[in-house]
N, C-alpha and C positions, 0 to 999 in steps of 0.2 A: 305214440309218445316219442317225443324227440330225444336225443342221445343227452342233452343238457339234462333234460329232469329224469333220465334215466340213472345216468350217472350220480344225480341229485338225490333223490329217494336210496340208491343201494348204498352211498355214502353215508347217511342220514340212519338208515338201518342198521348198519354195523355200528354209528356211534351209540345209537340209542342201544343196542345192544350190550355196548360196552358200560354206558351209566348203569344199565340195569344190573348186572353183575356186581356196577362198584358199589351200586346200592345195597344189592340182597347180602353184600360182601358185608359192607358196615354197619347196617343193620345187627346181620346173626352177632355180629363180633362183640356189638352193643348191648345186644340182648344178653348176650351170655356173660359179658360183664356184668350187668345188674342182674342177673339173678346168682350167677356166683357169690355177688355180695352181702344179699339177702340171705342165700346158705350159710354164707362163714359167719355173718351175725347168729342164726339158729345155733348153731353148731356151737358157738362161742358163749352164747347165752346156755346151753345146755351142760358145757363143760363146767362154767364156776357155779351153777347150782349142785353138778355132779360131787365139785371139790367144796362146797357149802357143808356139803348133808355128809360126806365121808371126815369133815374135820371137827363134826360137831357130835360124831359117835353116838347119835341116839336112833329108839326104835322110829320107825316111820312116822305112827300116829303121833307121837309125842314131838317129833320135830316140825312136821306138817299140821297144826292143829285149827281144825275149824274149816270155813272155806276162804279164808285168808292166807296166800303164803307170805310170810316173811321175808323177803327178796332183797337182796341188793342191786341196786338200779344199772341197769345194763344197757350197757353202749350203744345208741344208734344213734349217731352224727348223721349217717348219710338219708336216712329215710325218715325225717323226724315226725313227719304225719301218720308214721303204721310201727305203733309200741308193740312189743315181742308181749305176746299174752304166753302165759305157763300155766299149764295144771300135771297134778301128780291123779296116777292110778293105783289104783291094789291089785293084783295081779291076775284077781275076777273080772277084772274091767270096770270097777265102780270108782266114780270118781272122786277124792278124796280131796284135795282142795285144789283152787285155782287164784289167780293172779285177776287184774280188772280186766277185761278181753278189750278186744278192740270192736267199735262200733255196738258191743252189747253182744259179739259172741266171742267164745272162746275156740280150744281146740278139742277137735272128736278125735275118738278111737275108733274103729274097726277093727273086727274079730285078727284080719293077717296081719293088721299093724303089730295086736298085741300077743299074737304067737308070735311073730317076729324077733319080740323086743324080750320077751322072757327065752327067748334063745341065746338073749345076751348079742343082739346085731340090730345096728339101726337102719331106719328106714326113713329116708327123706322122699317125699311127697308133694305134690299138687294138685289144691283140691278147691271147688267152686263152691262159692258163697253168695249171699244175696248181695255182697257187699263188692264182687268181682273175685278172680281167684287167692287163696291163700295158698303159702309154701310151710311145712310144717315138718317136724323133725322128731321123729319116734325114737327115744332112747330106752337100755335098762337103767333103773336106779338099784344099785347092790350095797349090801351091806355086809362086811364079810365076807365077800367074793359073793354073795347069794342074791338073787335078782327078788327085791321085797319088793319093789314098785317100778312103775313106768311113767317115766316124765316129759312132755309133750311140750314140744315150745312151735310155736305157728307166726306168724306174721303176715296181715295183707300183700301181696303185689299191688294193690290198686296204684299207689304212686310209680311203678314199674310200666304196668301198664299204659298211662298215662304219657310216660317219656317216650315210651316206645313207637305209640300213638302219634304223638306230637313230631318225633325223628321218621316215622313217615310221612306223613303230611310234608312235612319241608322238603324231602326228596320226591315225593310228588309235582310241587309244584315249583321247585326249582330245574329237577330231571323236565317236566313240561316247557318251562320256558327255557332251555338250555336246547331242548329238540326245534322247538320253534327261531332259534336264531340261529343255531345251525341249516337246519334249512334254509333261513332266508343268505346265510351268509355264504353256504355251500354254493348257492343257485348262483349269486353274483358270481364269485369265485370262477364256477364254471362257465359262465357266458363269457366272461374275460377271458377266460383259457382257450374255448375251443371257436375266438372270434376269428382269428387265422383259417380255421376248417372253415367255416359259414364266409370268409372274402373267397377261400379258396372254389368252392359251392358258386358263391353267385359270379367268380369270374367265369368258371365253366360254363355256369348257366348262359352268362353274357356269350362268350364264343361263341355256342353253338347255335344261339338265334341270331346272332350279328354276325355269323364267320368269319369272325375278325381271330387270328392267331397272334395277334401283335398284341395284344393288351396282357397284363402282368400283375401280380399280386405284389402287396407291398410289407415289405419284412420288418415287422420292428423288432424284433431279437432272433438274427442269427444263429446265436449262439446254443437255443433252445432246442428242442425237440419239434417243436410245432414253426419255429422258423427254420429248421434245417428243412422240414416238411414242406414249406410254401417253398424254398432255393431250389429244391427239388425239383418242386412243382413249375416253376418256371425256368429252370432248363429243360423239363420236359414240353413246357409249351415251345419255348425257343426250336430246342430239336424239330417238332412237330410242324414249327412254319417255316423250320426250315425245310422239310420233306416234302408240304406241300410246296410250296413256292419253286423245289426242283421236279416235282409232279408235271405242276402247270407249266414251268419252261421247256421239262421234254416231251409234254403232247405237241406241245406249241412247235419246238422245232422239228422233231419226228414229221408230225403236219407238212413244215415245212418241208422236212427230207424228202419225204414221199408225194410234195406232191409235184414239187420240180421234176424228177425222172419220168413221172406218170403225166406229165404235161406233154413231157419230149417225146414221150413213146405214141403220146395220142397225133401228136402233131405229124407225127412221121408214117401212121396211120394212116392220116390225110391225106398225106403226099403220096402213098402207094395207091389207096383207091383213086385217086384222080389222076392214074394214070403214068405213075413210076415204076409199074411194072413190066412197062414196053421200052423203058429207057435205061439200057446196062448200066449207066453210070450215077443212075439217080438211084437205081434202084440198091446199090452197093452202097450208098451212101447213105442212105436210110438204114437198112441192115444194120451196117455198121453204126450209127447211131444207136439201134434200136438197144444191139449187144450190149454198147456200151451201158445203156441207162437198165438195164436188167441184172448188168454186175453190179454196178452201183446199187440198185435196190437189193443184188443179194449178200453185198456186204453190209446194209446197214441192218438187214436183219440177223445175218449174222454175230452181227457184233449185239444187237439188242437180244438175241438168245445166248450168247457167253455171260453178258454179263446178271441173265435170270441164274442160269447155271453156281454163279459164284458164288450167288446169295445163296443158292442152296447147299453149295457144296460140290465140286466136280473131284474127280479123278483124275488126276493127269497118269500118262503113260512113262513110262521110261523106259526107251530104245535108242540106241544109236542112232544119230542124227545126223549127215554130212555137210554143213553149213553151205559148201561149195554150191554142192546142187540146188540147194534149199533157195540160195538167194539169183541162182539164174530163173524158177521159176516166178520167184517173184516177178524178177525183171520183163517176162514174158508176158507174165499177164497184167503190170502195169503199163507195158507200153502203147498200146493202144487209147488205152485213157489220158497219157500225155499230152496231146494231142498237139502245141506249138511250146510245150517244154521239153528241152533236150536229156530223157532218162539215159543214164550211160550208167558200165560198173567199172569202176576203180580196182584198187589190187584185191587178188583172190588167192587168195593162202586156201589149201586145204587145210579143213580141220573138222573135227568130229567132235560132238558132245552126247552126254547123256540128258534124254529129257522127252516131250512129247512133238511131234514134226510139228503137227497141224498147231499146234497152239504157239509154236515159234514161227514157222510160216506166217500165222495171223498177225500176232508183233511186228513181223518186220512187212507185210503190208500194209498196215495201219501205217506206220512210221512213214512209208516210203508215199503211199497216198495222201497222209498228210502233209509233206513237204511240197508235192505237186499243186496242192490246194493253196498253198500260199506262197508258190512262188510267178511270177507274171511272165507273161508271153517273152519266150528269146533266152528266159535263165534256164539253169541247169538243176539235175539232182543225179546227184553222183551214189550206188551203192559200193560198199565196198566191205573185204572179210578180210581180216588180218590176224593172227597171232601175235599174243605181245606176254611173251615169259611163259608162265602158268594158266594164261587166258586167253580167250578170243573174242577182240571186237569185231562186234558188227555194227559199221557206222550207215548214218545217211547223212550226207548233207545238199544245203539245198542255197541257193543265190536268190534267197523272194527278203521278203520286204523285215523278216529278223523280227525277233520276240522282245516289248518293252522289258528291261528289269522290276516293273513291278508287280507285272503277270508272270513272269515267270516261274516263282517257288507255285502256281495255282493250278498250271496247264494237266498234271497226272490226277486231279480230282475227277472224282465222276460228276459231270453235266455242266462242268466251268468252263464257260466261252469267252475269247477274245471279243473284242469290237469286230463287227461283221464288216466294217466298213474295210478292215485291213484285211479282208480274205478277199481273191478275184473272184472268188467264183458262191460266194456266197457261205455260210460257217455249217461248220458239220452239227451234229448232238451235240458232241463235245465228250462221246464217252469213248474214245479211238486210243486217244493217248491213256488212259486210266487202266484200260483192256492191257495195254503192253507194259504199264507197270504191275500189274499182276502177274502179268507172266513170267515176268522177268523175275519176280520175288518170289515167285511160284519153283523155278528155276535153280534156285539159289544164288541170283546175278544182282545186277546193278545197274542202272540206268542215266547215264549224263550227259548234260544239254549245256552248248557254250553256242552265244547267241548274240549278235550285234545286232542293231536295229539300222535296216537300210542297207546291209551285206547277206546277211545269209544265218543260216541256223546249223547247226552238225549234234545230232544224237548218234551217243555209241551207247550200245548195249554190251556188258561185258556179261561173258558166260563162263565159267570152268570146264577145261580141257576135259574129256574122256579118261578114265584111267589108266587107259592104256597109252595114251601119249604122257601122262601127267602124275604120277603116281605120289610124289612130295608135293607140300606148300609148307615154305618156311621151318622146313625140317622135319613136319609132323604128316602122316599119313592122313589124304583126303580123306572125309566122309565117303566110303562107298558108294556110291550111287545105283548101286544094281538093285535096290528095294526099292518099289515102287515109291512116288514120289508122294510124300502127302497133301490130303485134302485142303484144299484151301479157304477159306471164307472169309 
């Protein structure tokens, strides 16, 4: 059963639930009005015969005589097809006279009515007749305080019954047809409600046989629950192609990473078995080739396991760090990669930080190798470590071909590549520069690029001093930094 006519029938249930209650409600309420009425007619018709026979001061027989009673005609406005029948008893139980009954009978005694009633306590009753049931009212009649008779006043319910009869029927078939258009009204109701779930339903459906992520659900009230629900629903699709679509660009260029170096390494392959390895010079140059394109594949794996790392969660270390040394190694093991770019280091301030080596090492390789990737045969990339106040830069700058301003605010996203066309040597992943601002924020630093297009690029990375060189900032005692650093994600 579908969630429409689910929702439809348990709706539909609890209302019919609810008529039924207002029914059995006004129903009893009804009931017990008309037969209250009926009583206090009894009761009232009993009382002025009471006050008949006590104002007329004589013996019973003589005032009751025959099977006629004498009676003053008694009120019944509301039931006028069921006349209040009376009859008097002698206190043996024989009947001594009565009134014209109704339908041809009048009212009985039974033995407890008439202990009852010579107890001096009345007894109202209902009792079944061929005619339907009657309601019937056992009093004493006393004279001189002494109970010389019992006077019996009855009356049909048939016209009671009748009403009662009739005020269910109508809630019968009004409670029927109020269920039945509730239902049909609920159902609409609900198909129009959960039409947003069923676009939402068949866009999925659509994606995943078309694997199309681009297509979108269409909101007609925002403002709702079920349109907050579909806005939802498609920034999650949005998200989604947007993840694949960086899926597919970095198999695609990974692809491509790996398979340039492993092109080089085969080719250089070739050149040793056919005979570069009788020739010192050929044979050093292949090597050195080969080095090269083996760091390259082990930085880009590198850097493709940092950043699995992130998403899970790393650790970083915190040790003293001596940037000094930190950035000649770099220097060391980018020069060889240089290969017709001129790497040099610029000023070198000693200075010390707290934080992780290897994960600041990795930043400012990343940095320094990208600059060489985009700078062309004959320019330069300058490292350089300076102290400035309470901080220490670490810059790179490079003489290649400069970053447009409208790539710019994009380059520290993860897998956002320039146009290949402006790299010489072909574009990286593009997760180099992302890797070093994590780090850096990892860190507790900062990262800024000032960049001309057609001159050159300069990233400085700033860090806080150790505490032992640095112990104020702007009057207030650094954060400590001797607690490990926290996790990042």
């Amino acid at each position: 059963m579908t969630l429409r006519y689910r929702l439809t029938f348990i709706s539909v249930a609890f209302m019919t639930l609810g008529l039924l209650i207002l029914g059995l409600t006004l129903y009893s309420a009804e009931r017990a009005i008309l037969l209250n009425g009926v009583r206090d007619d009894l009761v009232r018709a009993t009382n002025q015969i009471q006050s008949q026979y006590a104002e007329a001061k004589k013996p019973l027989e003589r005032y009751f005589s025959g099977t006629s009673v004498s009676l003053l005609p008694v009120p019944n406005e509301d039931f006028e097809g069921s006349p209040i029948s009376v009859a008097v008893y002698y206190p043996n139980g024989v009947r001594l006279a009565s009134t014209p009954s109704f339908m041809g009978e009048g009212p009985t005694l039974d033995s407890t009515e008439l202990a009852s009633a010579l107890e001096k306590n009345s007894v109202i009753s209902t009792k079944p007749s061929s005619y339907g049931r009657t309601m019937q009212v056992v009093s004493p009649l006393t004279f001189d305080h002494t109970v010389v008779g019992v006077l019996v006043a009855s009356q049909s319910l048939r016209t009671v019954d009748r009403a009662l009869d009739t005020l269910s029927l109508v809630f019968l078939i009004a409670g029927s047809l109020t269920v039945v258009l509730m239902f049909l009204g609920i159902s609409q109701i609900t198909k129009r409600g959960l039409r947003p779930i069923d676009m939402i339903a068949n866009t999925a459906e659509q994606i995943v046989r078309a694997e199309d992520l681009s297509r979108r659900i269409a909101v007609a009230n925002p403002h709702d629950e079920l349109g907050r629900l579909a806005t939802i629903t498609n920034d999650l699709l949005a998200r989604m192609e947007g993840l694949f679509n960086t899926q597919k660009r970095l198999t695609a260029d990974v692809s491509h990473e790996l398979r340039t170096p492993l092109a080089a390494m085969r080719g250089n392959l070739e050149v040793l078995r056919r005979g570069a390895m009788r020739n010192p010079e050929l044979l050093n140059e292949s090597l050195s080739d080969l080095e090269r394109e083996v760091a390259r594949l082990n930085r880009l794996v590198n850097d493709l396991l940092f950043l699995a790392q992130t998403e899970a969660g790393v650790q970083m270390r915190s040790e003293p760090v001596e940037l000094d040394t930190l950035i000649l190694e770099v220097f060391r093991e980018l020069r060889p990669l240089a290969e017709h770019v001129k790497l040099q280091i610029g000023s070198e301030d000693q200075a010390t930080v707290i934080g992780d080596r290897d994960r600041l090492k990795q930043a400012m390789l990343n940095l320094a190798y990208n600059a060489i990737q985009h700078t062309p045969e004959g320019g330069a990339v300058t490292l350089s470590l300076e102290r400035v106040g309470r901080e220490v830069a670490l810059r790179v700058q490079d003489t290649g071909e400069g970053i447009p301003p409208d790539i710019l605010p994009n380059i520290f996203q993860r897998f956002y590549r320039a146009d290949k066309s402006r790299v010489r040597k072909g574009g990286g992943a593009g997760i180099g520069l992302a890797i070093v601002k994590w780090i850096t924020d990892a860190h507790r630093g900062t990262i800024e690029v000032r960049s001309n297009v057609g001159e050159g690029s300069l990233f400085t990375l700033w860090l806080p001093l150790a505490p032992a060189t640095d112990r104020l900032i702007t009057g207030q005692l650094r954060e400590s930094p001797s607690q490990p650093l926290p996790i990042v994600k």
